[in-house]
C-alpha positions in Angstrom: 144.1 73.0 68.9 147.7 71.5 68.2 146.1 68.1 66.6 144.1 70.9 63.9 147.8 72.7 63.6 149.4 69.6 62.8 146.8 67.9 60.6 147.0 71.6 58.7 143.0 72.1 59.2 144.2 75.8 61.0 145.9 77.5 58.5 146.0 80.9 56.6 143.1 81.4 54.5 141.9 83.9 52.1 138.3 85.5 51.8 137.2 88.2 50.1 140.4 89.6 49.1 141.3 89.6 52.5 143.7 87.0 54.2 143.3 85.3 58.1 145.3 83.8 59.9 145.3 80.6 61.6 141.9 79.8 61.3 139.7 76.9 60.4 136.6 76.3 58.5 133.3 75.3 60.9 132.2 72.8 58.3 135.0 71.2 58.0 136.2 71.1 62.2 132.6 69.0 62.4 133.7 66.7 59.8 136.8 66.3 61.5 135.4 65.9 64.7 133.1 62.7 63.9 135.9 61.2 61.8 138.2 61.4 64.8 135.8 60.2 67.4 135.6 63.5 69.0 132.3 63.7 68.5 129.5 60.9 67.6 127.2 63.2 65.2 127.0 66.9 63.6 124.8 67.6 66.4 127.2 67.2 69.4 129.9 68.6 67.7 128.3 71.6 66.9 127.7 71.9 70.7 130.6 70.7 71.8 131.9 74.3 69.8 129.8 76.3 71.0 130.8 75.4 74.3 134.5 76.6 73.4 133.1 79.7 72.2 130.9 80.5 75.1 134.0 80.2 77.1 136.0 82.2 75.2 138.2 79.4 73.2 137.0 80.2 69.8 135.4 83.1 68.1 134.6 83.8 64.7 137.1 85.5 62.6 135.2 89.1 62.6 133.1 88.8 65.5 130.0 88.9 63.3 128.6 85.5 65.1 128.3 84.5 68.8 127.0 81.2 68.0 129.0 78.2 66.3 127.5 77.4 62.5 128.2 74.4 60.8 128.7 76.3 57.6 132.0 77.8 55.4 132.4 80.3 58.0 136.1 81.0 59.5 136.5 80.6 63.2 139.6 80.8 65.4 141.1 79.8 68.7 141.8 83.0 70.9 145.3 81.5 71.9 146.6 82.4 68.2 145.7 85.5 67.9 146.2 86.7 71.7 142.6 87.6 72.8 142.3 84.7 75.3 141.2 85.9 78.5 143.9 85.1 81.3 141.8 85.4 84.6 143.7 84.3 87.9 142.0 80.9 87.8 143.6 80.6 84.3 147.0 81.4 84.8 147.1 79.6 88.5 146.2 76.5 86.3 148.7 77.1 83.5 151.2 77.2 86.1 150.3 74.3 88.0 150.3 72.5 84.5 153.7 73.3 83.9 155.4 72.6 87.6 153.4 69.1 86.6 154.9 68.1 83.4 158.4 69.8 84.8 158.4 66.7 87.4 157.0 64.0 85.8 160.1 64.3 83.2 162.3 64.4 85.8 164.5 61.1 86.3 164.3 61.1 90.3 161.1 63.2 90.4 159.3 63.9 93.9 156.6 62.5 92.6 156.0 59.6 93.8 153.3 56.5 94.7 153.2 56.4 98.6 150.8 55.5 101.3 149.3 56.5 104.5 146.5 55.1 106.8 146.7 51.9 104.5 145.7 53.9 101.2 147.8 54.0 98.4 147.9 57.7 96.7 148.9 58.6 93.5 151.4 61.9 92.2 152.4 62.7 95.6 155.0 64.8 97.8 156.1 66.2 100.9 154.8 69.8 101.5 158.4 70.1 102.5 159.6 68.5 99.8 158.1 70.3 97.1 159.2 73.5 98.9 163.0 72.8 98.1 162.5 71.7 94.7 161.0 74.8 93.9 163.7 77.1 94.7 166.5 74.4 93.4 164.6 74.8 89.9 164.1 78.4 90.4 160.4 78.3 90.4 160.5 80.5 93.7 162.8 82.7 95.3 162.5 81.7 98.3 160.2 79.6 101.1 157.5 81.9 102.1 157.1 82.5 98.0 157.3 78.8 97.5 154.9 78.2 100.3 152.2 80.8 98.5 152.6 79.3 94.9 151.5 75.9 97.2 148.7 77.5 98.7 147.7 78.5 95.4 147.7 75.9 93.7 145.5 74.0 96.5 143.2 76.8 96.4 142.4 76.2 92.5 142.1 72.4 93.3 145.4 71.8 91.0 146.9 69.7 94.6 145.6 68.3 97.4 146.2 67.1 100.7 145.7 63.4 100.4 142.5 63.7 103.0 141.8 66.9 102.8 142.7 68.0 105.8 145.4 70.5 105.6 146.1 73.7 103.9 149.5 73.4 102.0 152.4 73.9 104.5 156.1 73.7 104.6 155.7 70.2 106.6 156.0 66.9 105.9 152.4 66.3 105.4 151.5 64.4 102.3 149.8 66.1 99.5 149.2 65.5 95.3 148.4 66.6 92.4 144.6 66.2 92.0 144.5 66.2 88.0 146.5 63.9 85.9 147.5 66.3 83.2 149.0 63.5 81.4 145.5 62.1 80.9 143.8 61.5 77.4 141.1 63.7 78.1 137.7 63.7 75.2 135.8 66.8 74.2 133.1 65.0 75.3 133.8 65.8 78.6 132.8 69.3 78.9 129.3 68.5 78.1 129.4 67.0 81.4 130.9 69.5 83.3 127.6 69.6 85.6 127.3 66.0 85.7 127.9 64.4 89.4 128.4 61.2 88.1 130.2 61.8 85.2 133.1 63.4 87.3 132.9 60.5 89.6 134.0 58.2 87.4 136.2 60.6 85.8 137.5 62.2 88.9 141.0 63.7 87.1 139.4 65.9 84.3 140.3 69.4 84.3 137.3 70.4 82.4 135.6 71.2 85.7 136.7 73.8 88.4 136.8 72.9 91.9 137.7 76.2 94.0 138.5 76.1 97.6 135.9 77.6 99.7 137.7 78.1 103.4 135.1 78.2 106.1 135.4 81.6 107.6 135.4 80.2 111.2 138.2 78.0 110.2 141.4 78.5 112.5 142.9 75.1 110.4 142.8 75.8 107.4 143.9 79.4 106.3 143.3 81.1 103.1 145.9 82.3 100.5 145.7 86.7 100.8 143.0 87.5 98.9 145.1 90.2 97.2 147.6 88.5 96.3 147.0 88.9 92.2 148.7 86.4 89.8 150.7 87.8 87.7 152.2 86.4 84.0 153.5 88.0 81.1 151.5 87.8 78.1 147.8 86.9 76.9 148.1 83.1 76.2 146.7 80.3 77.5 144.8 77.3 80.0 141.5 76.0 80.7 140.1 75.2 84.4 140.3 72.8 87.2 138.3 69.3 89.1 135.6 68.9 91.4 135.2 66.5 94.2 131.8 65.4 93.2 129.6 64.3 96.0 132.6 66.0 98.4 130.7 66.7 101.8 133.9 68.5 102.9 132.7 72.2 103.8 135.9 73.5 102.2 135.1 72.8 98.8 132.6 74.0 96.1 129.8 71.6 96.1 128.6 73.3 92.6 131.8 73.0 89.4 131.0 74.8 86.9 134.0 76.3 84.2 134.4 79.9 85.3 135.3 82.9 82.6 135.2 86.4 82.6 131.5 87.8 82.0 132.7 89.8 78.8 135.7 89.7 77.3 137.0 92.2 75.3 138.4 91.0 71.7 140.4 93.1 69.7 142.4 95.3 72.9 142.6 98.8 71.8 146.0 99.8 71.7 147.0 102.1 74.4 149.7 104.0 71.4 148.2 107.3 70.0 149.6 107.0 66.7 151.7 104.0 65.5 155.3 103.7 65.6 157.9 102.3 63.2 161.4 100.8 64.1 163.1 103.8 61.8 161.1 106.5 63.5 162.5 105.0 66.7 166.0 104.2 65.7 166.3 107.6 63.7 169.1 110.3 65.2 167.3 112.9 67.1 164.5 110.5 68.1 162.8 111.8 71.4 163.3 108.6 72.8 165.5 107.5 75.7 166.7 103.9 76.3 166.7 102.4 79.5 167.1 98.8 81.4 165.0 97.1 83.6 165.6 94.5 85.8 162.7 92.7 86.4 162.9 89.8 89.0 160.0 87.3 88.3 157.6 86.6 91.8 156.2 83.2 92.0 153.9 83.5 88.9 155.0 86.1 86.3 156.7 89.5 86.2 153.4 91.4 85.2 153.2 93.3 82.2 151.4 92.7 78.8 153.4 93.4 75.5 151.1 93.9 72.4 151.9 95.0 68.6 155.1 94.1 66.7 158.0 95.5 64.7 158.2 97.5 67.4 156.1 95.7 70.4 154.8 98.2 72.8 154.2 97.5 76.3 150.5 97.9 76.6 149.4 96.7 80.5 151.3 96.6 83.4 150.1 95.6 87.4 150.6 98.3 89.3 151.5 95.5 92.1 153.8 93.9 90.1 157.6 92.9 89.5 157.8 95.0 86.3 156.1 97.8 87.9 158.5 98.1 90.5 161.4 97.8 88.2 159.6 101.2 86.4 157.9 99.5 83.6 154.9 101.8 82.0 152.8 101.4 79.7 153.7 103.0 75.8 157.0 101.6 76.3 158.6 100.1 73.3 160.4 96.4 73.8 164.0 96.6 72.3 166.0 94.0 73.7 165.2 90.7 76.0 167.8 89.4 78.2 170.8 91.0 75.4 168.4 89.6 72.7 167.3 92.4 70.1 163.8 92.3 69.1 162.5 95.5 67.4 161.7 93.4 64.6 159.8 90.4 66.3 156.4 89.8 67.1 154.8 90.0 70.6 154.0 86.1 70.2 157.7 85.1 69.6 158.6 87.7 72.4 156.6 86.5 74.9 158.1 83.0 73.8 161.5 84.4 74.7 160.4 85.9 78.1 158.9 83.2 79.3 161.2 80.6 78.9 164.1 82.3 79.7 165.5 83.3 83.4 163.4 84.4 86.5 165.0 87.4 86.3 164.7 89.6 83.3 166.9 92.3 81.7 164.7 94.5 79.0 166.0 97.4 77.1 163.0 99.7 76.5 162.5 103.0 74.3 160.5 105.5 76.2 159.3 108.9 75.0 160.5 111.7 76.4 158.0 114.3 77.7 
């Protein structure tokens, strides 16, 4: 998707009186995917697309077509226009991606080659270790969140203990990061996503979702709290996780396979009754009140969902979640971020702003009064 942004293939385009944007033409993506090596023939590209949209990648401008046509027909990828579906395993990966690339920039990153029982290991760390780094970067508040962002993150096959053996712990056992995010990964790939062999010798792809399946009479190795949700701010982004193929080890999927949501829902109705404009808002006498929240990020999000622009609105929030407790509601208009005013922004750029600014969030929002 960033390689089409940069070589300009997604870009506004006008049909039938009627301008899209950031979108690419299918006829033109399969001409760009053989010339690049991405694909070897029209034939595999055109699969190789329809994979994306039967996972919910891309999608034709208007809906009017499930399937992928090589033909002047405008598609789009659902991460720029904010219908991508964030499911837990998503977001867990998204997350586990960034804490990645976060500590392979790092000068003295924890990260390290080491070795035990005469094996050399790749990408790893010290349960322990890891622990502390989190809350010196303020990715946790503290251990016990730390140690469930770890438990996570095993769980969805993102790290590892180096034999499998343990759960993730604040110890000094030895885990790693399973996936090399840093890989040159190929399209190609997820037309292999069932293949045994193909993930053997490609054991680092994330095109293929290994999820940890705890024996129930297991005493060792302890599951994460089923209900404990992931939360994150916005509809964005990420793609899946690795199998072990040929794994005998009970605890892990023998079957990968990329999971999605069953249906996913577009174009989001807007939970507004009527829209709003920043003068109606801002005019004297407005029945609106302002008010602050603070809103102190858990170990993956603050969970809420802001939607629209000029104003943005809030249109989900968890009802387990940070913002929830800080008295976020839905129908909630977003006026400032962290002293930043934003009536006029987008709920792309403001979701930007949130989420890479501070754990802990001070909004300014316009509610209605009753």
């Amino acid at each position: 998707r960033l390689r089409l942004h940069d070589g300009k293939l997604i870009k506004d385009r006008r049909y039938h009186l009627r301008t899209y944007p950031n979108c690419f033409v299918a006829k033109e993506l399969t001409d760009w995917l053989i010339d690049h090596k991405e694909a070897p023939d029209r034939e595999t590209g055109i699969r190789l697309m329809q994979k994306l949209m039967d996972h919910y990648i891309i999608h034709h401008v208007c809906d009017e077509h499930s399937d992928y046509k090589d033909a002047k027909l405008l598609y789009r990828f659902r991460k720029d226009d904010g219908t991508f579906p964030l499911s837990k395993d998503v977001k867990v990966f998204m997350r586990g991606q960034s804490l990645y690339e976060k500590l392979v920039g790092m000068d003295e990153s924890i990260l390290k080659v080491r070795e035990e029982n005469s094996v050399k290991y790749q990408r790893t760390f010290l349960g322990c270790e890891m622990i502390d780094w989190l809350i010196q970067e303020g990715e946790a508040e503290n251990r016990k969140e730390a140690v469930e962002l770890g438990q996570a993150l095993l769980e969805h096959g993102i790290i590892q203990h180096v034999s499998n053996r343990h759960h993730f712990f604040d110890s000094d056992v030895l885990y790693q990061f399973w996936i090399n995010f840093r890989r040159r990964r190929r399209l190609t790939e997820l037309l292999n996503e069932n293949s045994s062999r193909a993930l053997s010798e490609s054991p680092d792809s994330p095109f293929c979702l290994r999820k940890l399946n705890p024996d129930p009479g297991s005493t060792s190795f302890l599951s994460v709290q089923t209900n404990k949700e992931i939360k994150v701010v916005s509809a964005v982004r990420r793609s899946s996780i690795t199998s072990l193929a040929g794994n005998a080890n009970p605890y892990f999927s023998t079957t990968p396979a990329l999971v999605f949501p069953p249906v996913a829902e577009c174009n989001p109705k807007s939970v507004l009754k009527r829209p709003v404009t920043n003068e109606e808002l801002l005019s004297p006498g407005a029945p609106y009140i302002k008010k602050t929240l603070t809103i102190v990020g858990d170990a993956v999000g603050w969970g809420f969902v802001v939607r629209g622009g000029r104003p943005c609105h809030i249109q989900a929030v968890d009802p387990g979640g940070p913002a929830a407790a800080a008295g976020m509601k839905v129908c909630q208009f977003v006026f400032s971020v962290n002293g930043m005013y934003v009536l006029h922004l987008d709920y792309q750029t403001i979701s930007s702003l949130i989420m890479t600014g501070p754990r802990t969030l001070v909004m300014e929002i316009m509610e209605a009064i009753e």
